[in-house]
PDB file with one MODEL, atoms N, CA, C and O in Angstrom:
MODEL        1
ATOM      1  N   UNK A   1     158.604  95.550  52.010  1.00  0.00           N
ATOM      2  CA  UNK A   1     160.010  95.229  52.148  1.00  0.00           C
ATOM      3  C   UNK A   1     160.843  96.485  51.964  1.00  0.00           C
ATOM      4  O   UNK A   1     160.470  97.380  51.205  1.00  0.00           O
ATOM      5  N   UNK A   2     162.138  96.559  52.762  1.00  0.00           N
ATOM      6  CA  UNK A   2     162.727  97.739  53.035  1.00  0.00           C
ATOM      7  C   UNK A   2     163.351  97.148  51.303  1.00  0.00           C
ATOM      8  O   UNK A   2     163.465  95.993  50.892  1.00  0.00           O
ATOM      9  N   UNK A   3     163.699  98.655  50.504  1.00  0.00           N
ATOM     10  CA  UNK A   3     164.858  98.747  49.619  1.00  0.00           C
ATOM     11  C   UNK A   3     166.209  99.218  50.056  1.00  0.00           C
ATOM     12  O   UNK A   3     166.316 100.294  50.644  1.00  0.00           O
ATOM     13  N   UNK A   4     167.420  98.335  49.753  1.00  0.00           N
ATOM     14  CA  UNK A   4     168.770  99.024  49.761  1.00  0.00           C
ATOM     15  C   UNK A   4     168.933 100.087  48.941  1.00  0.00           C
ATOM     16  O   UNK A   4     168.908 100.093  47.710  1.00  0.00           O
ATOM     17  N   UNK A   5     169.177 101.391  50.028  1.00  0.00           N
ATOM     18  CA  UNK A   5     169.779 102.341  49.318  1.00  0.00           C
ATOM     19  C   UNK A   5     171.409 102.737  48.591  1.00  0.00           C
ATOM     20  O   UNK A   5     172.482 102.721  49.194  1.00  0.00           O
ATOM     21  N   UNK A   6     171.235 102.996  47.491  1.00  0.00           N
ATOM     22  CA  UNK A   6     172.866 103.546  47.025  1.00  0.00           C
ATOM     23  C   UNK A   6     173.574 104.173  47.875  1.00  0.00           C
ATOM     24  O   UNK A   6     172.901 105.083  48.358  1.00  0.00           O
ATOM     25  N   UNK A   7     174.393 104.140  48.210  1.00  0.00           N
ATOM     26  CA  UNK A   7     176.064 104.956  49.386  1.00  0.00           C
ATOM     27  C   UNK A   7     175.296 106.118  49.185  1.00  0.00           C
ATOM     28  O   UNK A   7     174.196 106.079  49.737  1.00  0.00           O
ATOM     29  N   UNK A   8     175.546 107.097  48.580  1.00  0.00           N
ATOM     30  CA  UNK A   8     174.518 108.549  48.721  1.00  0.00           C
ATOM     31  C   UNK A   8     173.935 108.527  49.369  1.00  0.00           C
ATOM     32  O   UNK A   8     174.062 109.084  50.460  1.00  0.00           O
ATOM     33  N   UNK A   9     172.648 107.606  48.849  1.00  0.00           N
ATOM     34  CA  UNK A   9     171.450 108.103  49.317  1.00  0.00           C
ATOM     35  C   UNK A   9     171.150 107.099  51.077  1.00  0.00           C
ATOM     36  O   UNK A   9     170.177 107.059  51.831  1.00  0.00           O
ATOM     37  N   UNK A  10     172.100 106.640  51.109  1.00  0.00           N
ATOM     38  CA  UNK A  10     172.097 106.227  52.633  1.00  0.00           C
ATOM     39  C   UNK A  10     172.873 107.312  53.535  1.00  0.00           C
ATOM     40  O   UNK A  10     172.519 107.738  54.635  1.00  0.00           O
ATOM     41  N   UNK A  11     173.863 107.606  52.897  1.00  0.00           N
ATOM     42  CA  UNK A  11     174.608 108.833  53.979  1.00  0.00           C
ATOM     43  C   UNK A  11     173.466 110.131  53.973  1.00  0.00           C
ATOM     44  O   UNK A  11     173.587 110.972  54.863  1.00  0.00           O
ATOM     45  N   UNK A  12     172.460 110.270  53.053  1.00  0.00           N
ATOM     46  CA  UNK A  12     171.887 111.247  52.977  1.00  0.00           C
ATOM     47  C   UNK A  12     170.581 110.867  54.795  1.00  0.00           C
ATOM     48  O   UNK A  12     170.233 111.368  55.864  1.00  0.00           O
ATOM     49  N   UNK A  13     170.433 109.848  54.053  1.00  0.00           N
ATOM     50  CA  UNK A  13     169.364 109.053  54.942  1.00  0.00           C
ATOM     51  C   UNK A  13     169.689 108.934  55.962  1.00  0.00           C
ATOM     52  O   UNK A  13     168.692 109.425  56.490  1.00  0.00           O
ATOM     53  N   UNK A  14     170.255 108.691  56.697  1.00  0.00           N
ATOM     54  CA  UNK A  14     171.233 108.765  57.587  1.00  0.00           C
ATOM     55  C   UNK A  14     171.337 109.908  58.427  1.00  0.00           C
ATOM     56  O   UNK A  14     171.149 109.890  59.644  1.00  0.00           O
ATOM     57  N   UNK A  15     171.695 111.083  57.624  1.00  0.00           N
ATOM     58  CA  UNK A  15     171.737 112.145  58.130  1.00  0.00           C
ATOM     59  C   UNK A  15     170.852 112.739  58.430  1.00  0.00           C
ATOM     60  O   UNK A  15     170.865 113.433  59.447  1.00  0.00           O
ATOM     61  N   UNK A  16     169.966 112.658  57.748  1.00  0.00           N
ATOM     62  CA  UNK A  16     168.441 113.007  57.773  1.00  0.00           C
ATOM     63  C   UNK A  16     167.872 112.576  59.463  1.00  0.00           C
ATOM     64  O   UNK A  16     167.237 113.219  60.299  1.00  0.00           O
ATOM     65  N   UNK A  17     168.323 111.492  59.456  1.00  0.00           N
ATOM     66  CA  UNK A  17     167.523 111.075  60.817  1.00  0.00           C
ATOM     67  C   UNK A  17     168.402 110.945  61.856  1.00  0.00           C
ATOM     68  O   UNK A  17     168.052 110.492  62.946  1.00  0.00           O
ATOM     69  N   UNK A  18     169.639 111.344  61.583  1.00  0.00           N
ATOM     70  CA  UNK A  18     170.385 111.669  62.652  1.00  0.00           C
ATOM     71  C   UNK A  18     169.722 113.412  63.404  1.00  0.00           C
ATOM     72  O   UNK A  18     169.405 113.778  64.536  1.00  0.00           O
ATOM     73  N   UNK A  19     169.759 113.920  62.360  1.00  0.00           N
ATOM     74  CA  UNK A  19     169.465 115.618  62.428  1.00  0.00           C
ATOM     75  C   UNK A  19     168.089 115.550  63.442  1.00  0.00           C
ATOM     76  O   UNK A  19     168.074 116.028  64.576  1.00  0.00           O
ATOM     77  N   UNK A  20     167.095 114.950  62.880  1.00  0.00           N
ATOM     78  CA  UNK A  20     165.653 114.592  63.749  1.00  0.00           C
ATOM     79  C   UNK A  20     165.941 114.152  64.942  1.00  0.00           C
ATOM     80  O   UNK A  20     165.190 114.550  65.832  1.00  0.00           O
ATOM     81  N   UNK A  21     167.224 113.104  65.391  1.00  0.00           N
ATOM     82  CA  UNK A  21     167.379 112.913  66.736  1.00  0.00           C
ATOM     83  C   UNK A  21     168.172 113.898  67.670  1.00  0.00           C
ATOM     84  O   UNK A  21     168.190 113.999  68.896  1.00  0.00           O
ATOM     85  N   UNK A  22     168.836 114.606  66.656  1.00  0.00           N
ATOM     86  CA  UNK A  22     169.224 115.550  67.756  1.00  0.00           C
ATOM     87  C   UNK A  22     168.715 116.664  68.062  1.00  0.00           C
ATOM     88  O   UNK A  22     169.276 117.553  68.702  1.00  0.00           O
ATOM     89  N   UNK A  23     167.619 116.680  67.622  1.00  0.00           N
ATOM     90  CA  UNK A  23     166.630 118.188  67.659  1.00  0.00           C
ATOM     91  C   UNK A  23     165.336 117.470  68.896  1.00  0.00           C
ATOM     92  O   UNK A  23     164.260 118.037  69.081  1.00  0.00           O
ATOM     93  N   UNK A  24     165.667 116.397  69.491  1.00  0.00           N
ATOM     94  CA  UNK A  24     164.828 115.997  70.477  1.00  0.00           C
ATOM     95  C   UNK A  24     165.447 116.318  71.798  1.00  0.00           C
ATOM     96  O   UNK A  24     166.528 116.834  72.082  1.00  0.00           O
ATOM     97  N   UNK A  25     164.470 115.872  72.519  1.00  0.00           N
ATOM     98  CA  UNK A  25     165.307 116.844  73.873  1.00  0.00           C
ATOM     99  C   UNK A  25     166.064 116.110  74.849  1.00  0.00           C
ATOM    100  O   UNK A  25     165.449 115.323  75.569  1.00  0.00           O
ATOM    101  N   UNK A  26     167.395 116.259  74.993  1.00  0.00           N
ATOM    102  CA  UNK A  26     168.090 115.560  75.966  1.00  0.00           C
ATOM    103  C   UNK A  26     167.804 114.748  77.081  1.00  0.00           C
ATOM    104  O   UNK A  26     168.499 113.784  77.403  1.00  0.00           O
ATOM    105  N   UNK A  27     166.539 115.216  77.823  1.00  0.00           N
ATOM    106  CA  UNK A  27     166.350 113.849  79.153  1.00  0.00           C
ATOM    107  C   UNK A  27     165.537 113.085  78.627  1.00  0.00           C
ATOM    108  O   UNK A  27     165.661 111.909  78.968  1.00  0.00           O
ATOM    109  N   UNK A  28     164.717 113.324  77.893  1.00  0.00           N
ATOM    110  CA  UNK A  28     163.902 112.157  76.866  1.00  0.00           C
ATOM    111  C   UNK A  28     164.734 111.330  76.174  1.00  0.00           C
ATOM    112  O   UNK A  28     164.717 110.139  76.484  1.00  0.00           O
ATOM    113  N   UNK A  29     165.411 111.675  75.362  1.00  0.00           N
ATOM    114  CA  UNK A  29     166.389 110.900  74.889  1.00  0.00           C
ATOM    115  C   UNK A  29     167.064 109.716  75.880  1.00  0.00           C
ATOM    116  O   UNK A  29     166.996 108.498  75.715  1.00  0.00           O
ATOM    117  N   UNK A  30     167.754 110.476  76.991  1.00  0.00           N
ATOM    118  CA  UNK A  30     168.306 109.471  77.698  1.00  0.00           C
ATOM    119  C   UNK A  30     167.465 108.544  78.233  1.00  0.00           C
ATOM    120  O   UNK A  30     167.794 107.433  78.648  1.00  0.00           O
ATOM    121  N   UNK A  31     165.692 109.314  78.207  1.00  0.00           N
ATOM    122  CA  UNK A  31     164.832 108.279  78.906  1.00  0.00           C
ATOM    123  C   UNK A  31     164.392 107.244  78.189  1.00  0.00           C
ATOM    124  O   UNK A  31     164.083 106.244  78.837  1.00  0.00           O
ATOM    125  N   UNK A  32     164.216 107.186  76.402  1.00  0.00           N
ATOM    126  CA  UNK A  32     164.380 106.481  75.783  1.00  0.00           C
ATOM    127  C   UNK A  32     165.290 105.209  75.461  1.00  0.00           C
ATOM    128  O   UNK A  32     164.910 104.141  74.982  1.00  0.00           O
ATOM    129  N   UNK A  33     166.289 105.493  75.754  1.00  0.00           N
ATOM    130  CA  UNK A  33     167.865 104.875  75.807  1.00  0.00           C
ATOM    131  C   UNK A  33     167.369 104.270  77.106  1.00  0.00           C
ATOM    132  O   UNK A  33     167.096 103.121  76.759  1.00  0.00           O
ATOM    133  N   UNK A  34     167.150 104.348  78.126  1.00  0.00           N
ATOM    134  CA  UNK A  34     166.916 103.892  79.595  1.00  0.00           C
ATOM    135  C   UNK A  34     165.619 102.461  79.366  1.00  0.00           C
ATOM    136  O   UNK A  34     165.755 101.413  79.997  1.00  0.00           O
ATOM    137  N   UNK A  35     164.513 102.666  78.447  1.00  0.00           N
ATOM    138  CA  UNK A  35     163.724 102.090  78.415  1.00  0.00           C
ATOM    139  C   UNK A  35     164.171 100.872  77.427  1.00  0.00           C
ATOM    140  O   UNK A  35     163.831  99.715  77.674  1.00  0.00           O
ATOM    141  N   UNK A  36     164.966 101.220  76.281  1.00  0.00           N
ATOM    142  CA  UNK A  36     165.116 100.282  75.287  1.00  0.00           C
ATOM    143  C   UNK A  36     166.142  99.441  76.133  1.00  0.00           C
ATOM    144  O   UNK A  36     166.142  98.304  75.662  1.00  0.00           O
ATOM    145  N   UNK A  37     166.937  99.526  77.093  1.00  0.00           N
ATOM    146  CA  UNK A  37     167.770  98.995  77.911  1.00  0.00           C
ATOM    147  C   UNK A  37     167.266  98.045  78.491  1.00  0.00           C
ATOM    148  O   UNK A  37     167.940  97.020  78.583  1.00  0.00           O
ATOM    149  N   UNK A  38     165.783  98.093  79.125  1.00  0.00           N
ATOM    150  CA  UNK A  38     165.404  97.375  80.313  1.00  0.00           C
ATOM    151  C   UNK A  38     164.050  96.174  79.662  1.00  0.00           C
ATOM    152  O   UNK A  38     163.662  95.263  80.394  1.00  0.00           O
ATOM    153  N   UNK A  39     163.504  96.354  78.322  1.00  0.00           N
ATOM    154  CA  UNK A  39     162.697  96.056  77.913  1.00  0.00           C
ATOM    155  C   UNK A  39     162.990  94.463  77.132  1.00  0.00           C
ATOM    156  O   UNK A  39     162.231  93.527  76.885  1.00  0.00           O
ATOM    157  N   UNK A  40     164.802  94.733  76.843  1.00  0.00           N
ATOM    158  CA  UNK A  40     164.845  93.120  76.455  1.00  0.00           C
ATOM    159  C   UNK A  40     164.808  92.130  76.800  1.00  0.00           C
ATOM    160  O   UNK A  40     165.501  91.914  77.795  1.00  0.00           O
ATOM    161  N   UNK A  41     164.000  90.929  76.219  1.00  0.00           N
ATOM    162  CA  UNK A  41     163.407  89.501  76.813  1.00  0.00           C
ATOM    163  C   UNK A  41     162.495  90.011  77.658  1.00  0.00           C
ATOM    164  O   UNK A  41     161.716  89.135  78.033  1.00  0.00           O
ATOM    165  N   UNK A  42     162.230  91.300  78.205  1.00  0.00           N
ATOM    166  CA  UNK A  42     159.993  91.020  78.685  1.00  0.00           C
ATOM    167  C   UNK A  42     159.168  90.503  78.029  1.00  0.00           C
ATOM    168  O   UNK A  42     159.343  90.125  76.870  1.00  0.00           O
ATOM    169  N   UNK A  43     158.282  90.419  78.579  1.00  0.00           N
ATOM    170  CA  UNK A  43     157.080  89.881  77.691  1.00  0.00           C
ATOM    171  C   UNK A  43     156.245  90.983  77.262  1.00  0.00           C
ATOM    172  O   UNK A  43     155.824  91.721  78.153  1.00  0.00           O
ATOM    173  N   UNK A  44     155.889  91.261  75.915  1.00  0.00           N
ATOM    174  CA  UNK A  44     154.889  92.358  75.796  1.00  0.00           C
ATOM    175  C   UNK A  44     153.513  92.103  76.646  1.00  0.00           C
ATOM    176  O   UNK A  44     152.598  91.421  76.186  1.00  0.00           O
ATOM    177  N   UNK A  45     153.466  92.687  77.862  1.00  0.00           N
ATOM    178  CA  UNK A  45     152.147  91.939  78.565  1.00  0.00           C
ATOM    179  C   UNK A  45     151.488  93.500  79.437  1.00  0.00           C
ATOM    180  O   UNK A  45     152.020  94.600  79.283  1.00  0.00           O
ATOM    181  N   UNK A  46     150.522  93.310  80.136  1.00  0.00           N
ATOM    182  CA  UNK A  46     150.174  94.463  80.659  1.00  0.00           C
ATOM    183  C   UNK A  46     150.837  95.187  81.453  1.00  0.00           C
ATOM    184  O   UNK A  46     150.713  96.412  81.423  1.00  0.00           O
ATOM    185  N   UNK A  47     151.633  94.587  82.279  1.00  0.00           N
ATOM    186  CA  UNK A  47     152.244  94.988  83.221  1.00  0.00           C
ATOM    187  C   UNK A  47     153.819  95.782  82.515  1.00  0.00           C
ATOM    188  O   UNK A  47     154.266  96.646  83.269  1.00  0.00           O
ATOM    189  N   UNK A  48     154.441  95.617  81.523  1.00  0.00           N
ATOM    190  CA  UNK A  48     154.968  96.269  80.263  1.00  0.00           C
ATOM    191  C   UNK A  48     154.619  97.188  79.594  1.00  0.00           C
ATOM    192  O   UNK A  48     155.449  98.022  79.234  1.00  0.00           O
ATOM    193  N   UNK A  49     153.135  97.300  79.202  1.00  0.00           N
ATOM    194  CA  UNK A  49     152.850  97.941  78.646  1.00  0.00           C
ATOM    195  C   UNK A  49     152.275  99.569  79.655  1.00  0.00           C
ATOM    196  O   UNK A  49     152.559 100.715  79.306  1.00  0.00           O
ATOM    197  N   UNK A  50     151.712  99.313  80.504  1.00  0.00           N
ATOM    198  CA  UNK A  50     151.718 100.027  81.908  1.00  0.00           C
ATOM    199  C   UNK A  50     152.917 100.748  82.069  1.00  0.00           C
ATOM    200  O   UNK A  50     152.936 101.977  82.001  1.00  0.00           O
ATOM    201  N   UNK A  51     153.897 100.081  82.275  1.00  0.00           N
ATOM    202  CA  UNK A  51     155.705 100.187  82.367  1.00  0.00           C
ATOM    203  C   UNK A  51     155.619 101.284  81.334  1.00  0.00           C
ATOM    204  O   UNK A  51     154.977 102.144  81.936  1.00  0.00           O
ATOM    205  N   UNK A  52     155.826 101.652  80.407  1.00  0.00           N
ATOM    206  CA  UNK A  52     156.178 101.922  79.002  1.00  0.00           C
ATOM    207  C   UNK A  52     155.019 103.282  79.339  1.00  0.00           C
ATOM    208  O   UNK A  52     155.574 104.312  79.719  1.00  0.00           O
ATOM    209  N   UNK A  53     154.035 103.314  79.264  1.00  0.00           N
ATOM    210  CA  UNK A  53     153.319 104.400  78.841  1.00  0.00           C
ATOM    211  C   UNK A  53     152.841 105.233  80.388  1.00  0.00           C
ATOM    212  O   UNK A  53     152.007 106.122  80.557  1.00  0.00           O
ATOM    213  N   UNK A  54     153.776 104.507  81.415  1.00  0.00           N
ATOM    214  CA  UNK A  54     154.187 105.320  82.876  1.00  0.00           C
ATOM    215  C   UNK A  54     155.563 106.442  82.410  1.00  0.00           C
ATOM    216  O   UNK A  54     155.651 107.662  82.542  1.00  0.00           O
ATOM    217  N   UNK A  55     156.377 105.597  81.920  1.00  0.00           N
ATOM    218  CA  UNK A  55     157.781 106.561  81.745  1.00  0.00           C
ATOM    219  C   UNK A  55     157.228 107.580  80.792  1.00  0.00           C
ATOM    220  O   UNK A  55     157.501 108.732  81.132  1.00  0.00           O
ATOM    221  N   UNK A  56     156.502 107.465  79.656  1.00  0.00           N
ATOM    222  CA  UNK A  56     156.124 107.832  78.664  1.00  0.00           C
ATOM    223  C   UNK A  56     155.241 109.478  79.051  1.00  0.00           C
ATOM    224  O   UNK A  56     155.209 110.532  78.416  1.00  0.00           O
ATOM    225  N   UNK A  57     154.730 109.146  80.118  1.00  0.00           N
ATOM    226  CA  UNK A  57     153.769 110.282  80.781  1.00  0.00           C
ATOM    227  C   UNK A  57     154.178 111.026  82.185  1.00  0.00           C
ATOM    228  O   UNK A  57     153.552 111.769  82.942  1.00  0.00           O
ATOM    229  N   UNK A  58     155.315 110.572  82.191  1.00  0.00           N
ATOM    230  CA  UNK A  58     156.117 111.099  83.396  1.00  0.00           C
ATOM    231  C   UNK A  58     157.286 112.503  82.496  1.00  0.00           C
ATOM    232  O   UNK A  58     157.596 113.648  82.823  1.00  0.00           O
ATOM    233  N   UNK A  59     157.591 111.713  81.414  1.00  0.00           N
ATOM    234  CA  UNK A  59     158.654 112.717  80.887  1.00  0.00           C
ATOM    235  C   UNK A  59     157.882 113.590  79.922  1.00  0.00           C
ATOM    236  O   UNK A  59     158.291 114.682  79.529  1.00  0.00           O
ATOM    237  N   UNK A  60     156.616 112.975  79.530  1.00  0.00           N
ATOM    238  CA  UNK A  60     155.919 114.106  79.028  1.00  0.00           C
ATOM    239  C   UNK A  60     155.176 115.145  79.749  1.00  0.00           C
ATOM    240  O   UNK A  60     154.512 116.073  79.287  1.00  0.00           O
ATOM    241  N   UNK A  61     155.416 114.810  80.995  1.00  0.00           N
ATOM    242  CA  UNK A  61     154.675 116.017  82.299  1.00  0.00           C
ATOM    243  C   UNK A  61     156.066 116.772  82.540  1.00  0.00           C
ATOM    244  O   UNK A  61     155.995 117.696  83.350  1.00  0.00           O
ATOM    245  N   UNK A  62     157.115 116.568  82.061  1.00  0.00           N
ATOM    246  CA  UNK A  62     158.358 117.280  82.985  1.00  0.00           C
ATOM    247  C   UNK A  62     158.232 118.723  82.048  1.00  0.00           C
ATOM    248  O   UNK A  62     157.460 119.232  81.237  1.00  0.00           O
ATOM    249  N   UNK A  63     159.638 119.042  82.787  1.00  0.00           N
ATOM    250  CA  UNK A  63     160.218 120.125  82.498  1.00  0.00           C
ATOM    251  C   UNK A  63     160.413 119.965  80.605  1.00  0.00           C
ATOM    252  O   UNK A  63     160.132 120.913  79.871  1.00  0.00           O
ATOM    253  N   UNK A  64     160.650 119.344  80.353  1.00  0.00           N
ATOM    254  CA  UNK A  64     161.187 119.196  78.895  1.00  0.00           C
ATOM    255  C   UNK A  64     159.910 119.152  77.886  1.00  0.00           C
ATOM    256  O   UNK A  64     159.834 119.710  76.791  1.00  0.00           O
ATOM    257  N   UNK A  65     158.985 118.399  78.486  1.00  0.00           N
ATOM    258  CA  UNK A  65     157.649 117.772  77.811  1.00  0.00           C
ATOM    259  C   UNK A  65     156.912 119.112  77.633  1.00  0.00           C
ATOM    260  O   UNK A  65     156.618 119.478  76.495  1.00  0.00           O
ATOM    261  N   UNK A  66     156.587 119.892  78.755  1.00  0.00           N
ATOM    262  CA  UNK A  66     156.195 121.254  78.658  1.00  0.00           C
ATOM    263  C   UNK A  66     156.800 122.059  77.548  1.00  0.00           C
ATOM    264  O   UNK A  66     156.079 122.404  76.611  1.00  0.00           O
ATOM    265  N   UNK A  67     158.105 122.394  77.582  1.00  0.00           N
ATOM    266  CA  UNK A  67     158.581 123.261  76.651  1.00  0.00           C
ATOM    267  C   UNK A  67     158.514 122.703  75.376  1.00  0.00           C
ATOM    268  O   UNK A  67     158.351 123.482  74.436  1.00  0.00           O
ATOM    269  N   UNK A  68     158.595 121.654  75.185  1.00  0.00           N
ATOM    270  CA  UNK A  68     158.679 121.088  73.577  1.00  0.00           C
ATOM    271  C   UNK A  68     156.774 121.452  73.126  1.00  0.00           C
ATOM    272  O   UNK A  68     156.493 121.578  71.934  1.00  0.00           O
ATOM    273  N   UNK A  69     155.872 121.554  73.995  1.00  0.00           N
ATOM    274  CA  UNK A  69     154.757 121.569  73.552  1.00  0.00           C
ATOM    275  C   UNK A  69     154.272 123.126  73.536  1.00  0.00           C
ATOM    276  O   UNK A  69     153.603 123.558  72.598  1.00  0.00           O
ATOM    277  N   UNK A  70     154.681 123.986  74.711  1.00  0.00           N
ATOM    278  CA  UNK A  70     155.288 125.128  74.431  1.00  0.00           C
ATOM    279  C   UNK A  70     155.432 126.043  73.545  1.00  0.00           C
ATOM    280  O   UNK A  70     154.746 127.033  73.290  1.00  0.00           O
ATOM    281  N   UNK A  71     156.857 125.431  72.866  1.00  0.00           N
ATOM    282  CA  UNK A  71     157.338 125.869  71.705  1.00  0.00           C
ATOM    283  C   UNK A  71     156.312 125.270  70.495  1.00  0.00           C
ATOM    284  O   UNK A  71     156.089 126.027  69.550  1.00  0.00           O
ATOM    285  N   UNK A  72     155.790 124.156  70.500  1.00  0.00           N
ATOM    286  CA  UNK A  72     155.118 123.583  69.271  1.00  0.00           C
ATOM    287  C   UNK A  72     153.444 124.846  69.306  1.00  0.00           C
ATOM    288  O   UNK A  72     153.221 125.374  68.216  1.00  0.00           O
ATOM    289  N   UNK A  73     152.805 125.086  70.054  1.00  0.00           N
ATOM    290  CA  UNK A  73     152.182 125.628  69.800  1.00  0.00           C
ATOM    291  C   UNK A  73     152.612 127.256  69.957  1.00  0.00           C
ATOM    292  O   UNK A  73     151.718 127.954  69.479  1.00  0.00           O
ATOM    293  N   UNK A  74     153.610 127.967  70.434  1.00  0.00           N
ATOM    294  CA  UNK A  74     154.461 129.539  70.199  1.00  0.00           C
ATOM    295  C   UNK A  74     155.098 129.412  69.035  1.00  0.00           C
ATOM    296  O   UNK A  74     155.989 130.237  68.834  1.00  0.00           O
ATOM    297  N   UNK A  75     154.810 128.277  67.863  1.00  0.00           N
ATOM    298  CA  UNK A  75     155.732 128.355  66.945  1.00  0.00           C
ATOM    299  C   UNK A  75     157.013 129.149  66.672  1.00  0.00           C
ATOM    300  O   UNK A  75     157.263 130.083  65.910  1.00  0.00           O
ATOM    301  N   UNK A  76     157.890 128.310  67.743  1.00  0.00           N
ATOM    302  CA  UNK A  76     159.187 128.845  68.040  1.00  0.00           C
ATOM    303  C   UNK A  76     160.298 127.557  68.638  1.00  0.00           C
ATOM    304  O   UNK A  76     160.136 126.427  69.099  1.00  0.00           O
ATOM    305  N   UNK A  77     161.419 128.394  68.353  1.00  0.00           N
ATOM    306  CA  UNK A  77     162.796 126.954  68.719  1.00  0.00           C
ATOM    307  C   UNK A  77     162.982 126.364  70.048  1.00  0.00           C
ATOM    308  O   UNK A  77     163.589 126.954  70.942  1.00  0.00           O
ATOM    309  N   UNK A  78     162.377 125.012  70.200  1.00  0.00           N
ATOM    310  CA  UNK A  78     162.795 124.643  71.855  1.00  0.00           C
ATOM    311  C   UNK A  78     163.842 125.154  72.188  1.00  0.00           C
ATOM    312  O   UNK A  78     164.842 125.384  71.507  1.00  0.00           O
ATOM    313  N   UNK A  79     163.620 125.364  73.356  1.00  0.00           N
ATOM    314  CA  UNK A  79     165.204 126.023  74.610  1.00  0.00           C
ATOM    315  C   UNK A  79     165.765 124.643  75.664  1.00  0.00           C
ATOM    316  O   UNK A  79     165.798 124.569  76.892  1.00  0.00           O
ATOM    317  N   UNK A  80     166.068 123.890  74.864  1.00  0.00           N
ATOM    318  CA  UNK A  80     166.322 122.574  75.736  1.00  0.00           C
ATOM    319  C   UNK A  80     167.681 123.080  76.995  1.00  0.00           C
ATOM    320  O   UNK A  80     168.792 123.536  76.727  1.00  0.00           O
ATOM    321  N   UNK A  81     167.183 122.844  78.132  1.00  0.00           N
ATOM    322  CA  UNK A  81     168.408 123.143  78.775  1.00  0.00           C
ATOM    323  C   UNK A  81     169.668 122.065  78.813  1.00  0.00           C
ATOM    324  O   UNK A  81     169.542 120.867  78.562  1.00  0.00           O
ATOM    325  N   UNK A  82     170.857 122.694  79.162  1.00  0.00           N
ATOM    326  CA  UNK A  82     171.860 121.429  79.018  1.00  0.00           C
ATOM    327  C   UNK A  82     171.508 120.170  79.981  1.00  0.00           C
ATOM    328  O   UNK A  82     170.572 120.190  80.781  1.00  0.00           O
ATOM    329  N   UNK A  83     172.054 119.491  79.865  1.00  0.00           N
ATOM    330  CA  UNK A  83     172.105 117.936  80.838  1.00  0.00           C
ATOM    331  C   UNK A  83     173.182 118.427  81.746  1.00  0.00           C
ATOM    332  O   UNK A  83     174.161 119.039  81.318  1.00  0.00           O
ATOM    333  N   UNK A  84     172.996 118.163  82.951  1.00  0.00           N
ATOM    334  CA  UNK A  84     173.695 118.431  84.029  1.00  0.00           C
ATOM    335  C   UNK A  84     174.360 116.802  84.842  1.00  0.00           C
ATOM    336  O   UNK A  84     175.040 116.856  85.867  1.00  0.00           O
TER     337      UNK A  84
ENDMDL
END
């Protein structure tokens, strides 16, 4: 069971995982946002789950997916380009 955190330690919390989402990379993000959009009332079924780990391996082949893995093994700061 989740515990309620004190005002602090929720704005802390909070921030914490705000900071983690914005250090992800912009077209993923939106592709995330795109998926949680389209997924309500499906059925978790194969043809979903297919769905899901198609987008999943499409944006991890892109331009973005490369550099984030890139940088993870050059132990160095992604260069996310802007959103156009």
């Amino acid at each position: 069971m989740v515990q309620p955190l004190p005002g602090a330690e929720l704005d802390d919390a909070v921030n914490r995982m705000l900071g983690a989402l914005l250090q992800g990379a912009p077209g993923a993000m939106s592709e995330t946002k795109r998926l949680l959009r389209d997924i309500p009332g499906r059925p978790i079924d194969d043809a979903l789950i297919r769905d899901t780990a198609q987008r999943i391996a499409q944006t991890r082949a892109g331009e973005e997916g490369r550099e984030g893995i890139a940088s993870f093994l050059e132990k160095r700061a992604r260069r996310w380009r802007p959103q156009e």
